[in-house]
C-alpha angles and dihedrals in degrees: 000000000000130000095258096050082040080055097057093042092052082042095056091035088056102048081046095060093036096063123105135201120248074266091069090242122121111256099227097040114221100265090057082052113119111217107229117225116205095202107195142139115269128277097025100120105269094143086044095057098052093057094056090052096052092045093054096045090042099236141130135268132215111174134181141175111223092204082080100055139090128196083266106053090045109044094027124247118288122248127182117244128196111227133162121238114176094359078300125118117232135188114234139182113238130173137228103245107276105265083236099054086043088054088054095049087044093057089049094060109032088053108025095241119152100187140024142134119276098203115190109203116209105017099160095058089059117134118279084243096060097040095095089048085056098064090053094053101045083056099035103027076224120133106187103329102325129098130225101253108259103271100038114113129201127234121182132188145178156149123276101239098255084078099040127040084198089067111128110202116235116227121226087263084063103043093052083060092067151062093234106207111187117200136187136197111260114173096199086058092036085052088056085057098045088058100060092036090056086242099182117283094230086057100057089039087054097039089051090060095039113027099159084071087064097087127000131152112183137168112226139180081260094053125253128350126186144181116190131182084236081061100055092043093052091043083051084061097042083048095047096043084045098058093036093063091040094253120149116247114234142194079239091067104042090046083063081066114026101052098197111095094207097043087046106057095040080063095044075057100050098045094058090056089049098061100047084056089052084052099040099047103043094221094208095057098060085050085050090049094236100101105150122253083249088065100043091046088050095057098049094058095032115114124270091259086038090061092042097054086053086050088060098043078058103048089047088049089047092046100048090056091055101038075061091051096044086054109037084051086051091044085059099055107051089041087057082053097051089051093052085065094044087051097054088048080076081178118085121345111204083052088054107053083045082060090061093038093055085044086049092054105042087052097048087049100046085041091056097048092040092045092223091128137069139232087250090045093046089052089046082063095045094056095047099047084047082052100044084046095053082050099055100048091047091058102041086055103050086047104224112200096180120062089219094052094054106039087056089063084047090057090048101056087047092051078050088052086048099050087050090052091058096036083055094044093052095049090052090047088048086051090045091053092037091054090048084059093050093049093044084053103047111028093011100188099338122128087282092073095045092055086046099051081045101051099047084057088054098045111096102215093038097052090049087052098046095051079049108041107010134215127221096213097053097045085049093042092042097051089049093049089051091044079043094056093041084057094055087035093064093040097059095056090045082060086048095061107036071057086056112049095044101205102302127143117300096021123159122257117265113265092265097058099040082060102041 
């Protein structure tokens, strides 16, 4: 399966796992947990995955990687402890409690957080040494002589042995001891995901005309070359710093990351080309319906990979605006909830609104140890606390004596917030119209419009803004691409069962003829 199918399996085994009885006690009790193991070839976005799981559940994440322990940092060290059996004292071997138990119990105290997932990443490359620990654990959730707390789950992962000579082979005791999720790369699910990560526009451009080049691991005269989909999500953040320091991006770089020579350079390619498209089309003018004649005439004669690389730099231009729009809406929620609070205080102000600033920052810190917020939702803090800030110090100048008073100039400075919101939104949803234009111009109803109606469903931040905000030309575009693949749809078995009838009595007339 894929990682986003993988997602939805952790998701529901987790909610599973996570039910209690009207007692307040889980119904299937840790040590009759399965672990899951997320077997997968390196680099496709396991680690990734668990976080997202534990964001949108709101739990914690402990995660550790088993190459990097030994028996003792994983069981404790043994000590020896003096108890009495029978009125007789007796010598016995105890433990320190396992680094990893003791992570878990950390994060429990330092957050809050009462349940999460532990995920242990490469278990089956653990030490010879520490193997037979393994089996009781994956039945026990015990490391030494010390439990995993109750709500805590276990995820395991690792890499079928192909990728890894470390690999040790389960036999058939330890498998029945696990959820197996096998998951594959699949560059159409892995986009989803780049969207909604900011992956660099002139990656997912490239990676839609050549899509073999996603993920390849290959053994050559030379040794072994690889290109992961870790790889192309690290090089995003090396092109994106780059550019934001005003440093040239070079083969030399990108070969640090895609580890295939050939692969590498074609990018390298690619990339510069894409850039001089980013600087010859002005992407915000044609947001801003003004691009010039020159432009328009351009991309209609441009090359087929020419348009689609302006059809990315759209997309990224038009993501970006309603990425701002999707945080700056969610920002404004939690921050009228926030005032709610401030408003019932009816005391000082300024103290008040320090109240919800101090709360802000300790979720968004505890959010950040404990890994049970996104990046999205991280960002949605930081706003809010920014906002909150701006109030306080508003008020605390202007020296309100009376609450009303003050809260009233609370209120003001929010209504402000909310006028920017739909001055915002309604610069994103004229962009959105004015690219449609450029598009109906330039590639009219070609393959190019297809791939731009398709990729504003997939993306994550425009879809959000169209169901809420709507936009005539995509409903109108998407209808007629759907009216469009029925079409196909019905010609094609039309095609199967002339095949099928091969030419026999009573057969059915050819295509031409049945829509004539």
């Amino acid at each position: 399966m894929n990682i986003k199918e993988a997602k939805e399996e952790i998701r529901n085994a987790m909610r599973a796992y996570f039910t209690k009885n009207r007692y307040g006690e889980y119904v299937i009790p840790l040590e009759r947990q399965r672990p899951l193991f997320l077997m997968g070839p390196p680099g496709i976005g396991k680690t990734a995955v668990m976080e997202q799981v534990a964001s949108e559940l709101g739990v914690g994440l402990v995660s550790y990687s088993m190459t990097h322990h030994t028996r003792q940092s994983a069981l404790g060290l043994p000590f020896i402890e003096k108890k009495t059996y029978g009125g007789k004292e007796y010598s016995v071997s105890e433990y320190t409690m396992s680094e990893i138990i003791a992570s878990v119990y950390d994060m429990m105290e330092e957050t809050g957080v009462k349940e999460g997932i532990l995920f242990l990443d490469e278990i089956n490359c653990v030490s010879e040494t520490l193997a037979p620990a393994m089996l009781q654990f994956l039945q026990y959730k015990i490391f030494g002589k010390h439990r995993v707390p109750e709500g805590w789950i276990v995820v395991t992962a690792g890499n079928p042995p192909e990728y890894n000579n470390s690999v040790h082979e389960y036999d058939i005791v330890t498998w029945d001891r696990l959820k197996r999720v096998d998951i594959e790369p699949d560059y159409e699910v892995w986009k989803e995901y780049a969207y909604q990560k900011g992956i660099h526009p002139s990656i997912v451009s490239y990676l839609d005309l050549k899509r073999d080049n996603f993920y390849k691991i290959e053994t050559t005269i030379e040794g072994k070359t690889y290109i992961t989909a870790r790889g192309w999500s690290d090089l995003s953040d090396m092109i994106h710093l780059y550019e934001q320091n005003n440093i040239p991006v070079k083969e030399s770089l990108i070969i640090q990351y895609l580890r295939n020579r050939k692969i590498a350079k074609d990018f390298a390619v690619y990339y510069d080309l894409f850039v001089k498209y980013k600087s010859d089309y002005q992407i915000q003018d044609i947001l801003d319906g003004r691009p010039s004649e020159e432009i328009v005439q351009r991309a209609m004669g441009a090359k087929f990979d020419e348009r689609l690389a302006v059809v990315g730099l759209i997309i990224d231009r038009i993501g970006d605006l309603c990425r701002q729009v999707y945080l700056s809406e969610n920002t404004q929620r939690e921050l009228l909830t926030a005032l709610k609070e401030v408003k019932k205080a009816s005391g000082d102000a300024a103290d008040a609104l320090g109240k919800q600033i101090a709360a802000h920052r300790d979720r968004l810190q505890k959010g950040k140890i404990s890994k049970s917020l996104s990046n999205d939702q991280q960002a949605i803090l930081h706003e809010v606390i920014q906002a909150l800030d701006e109030m306080q110090k508003t008020v605390r100048k202007e020296k309100y004596t009376d609450f009303q008073e003050a809260f009233t100039c609370i209120k003001n400075m929010f209504d402000a917030r909310t006028q920017n919101l739909r001055e915002m939104a309604d610069t994103c949803r004229k962009g959105m119209d004015n690219a449609f234009v450029f598009c109906e111009k330039t590639v009219r109803n070609g393959q190019e419009m297809v791939i731009f109606v398709t990729e504003l469903t997939v993306n994550y931040y425009t879809a959000q803004f169209i169901s809420r905000y709507g936009c005539d030309a995509y409903f109108r575009h998407n209808k007629e691409l759907l009216f469009y693949d029925r079409q196909q749809q019905i010609l094609q078995e039309l095609e199967s069962l002339e095949d099928d009838d091969d030419g026999e009595d009573g057969g059915i007339s050819s295509p031409g003829g049945a829509l004539s």
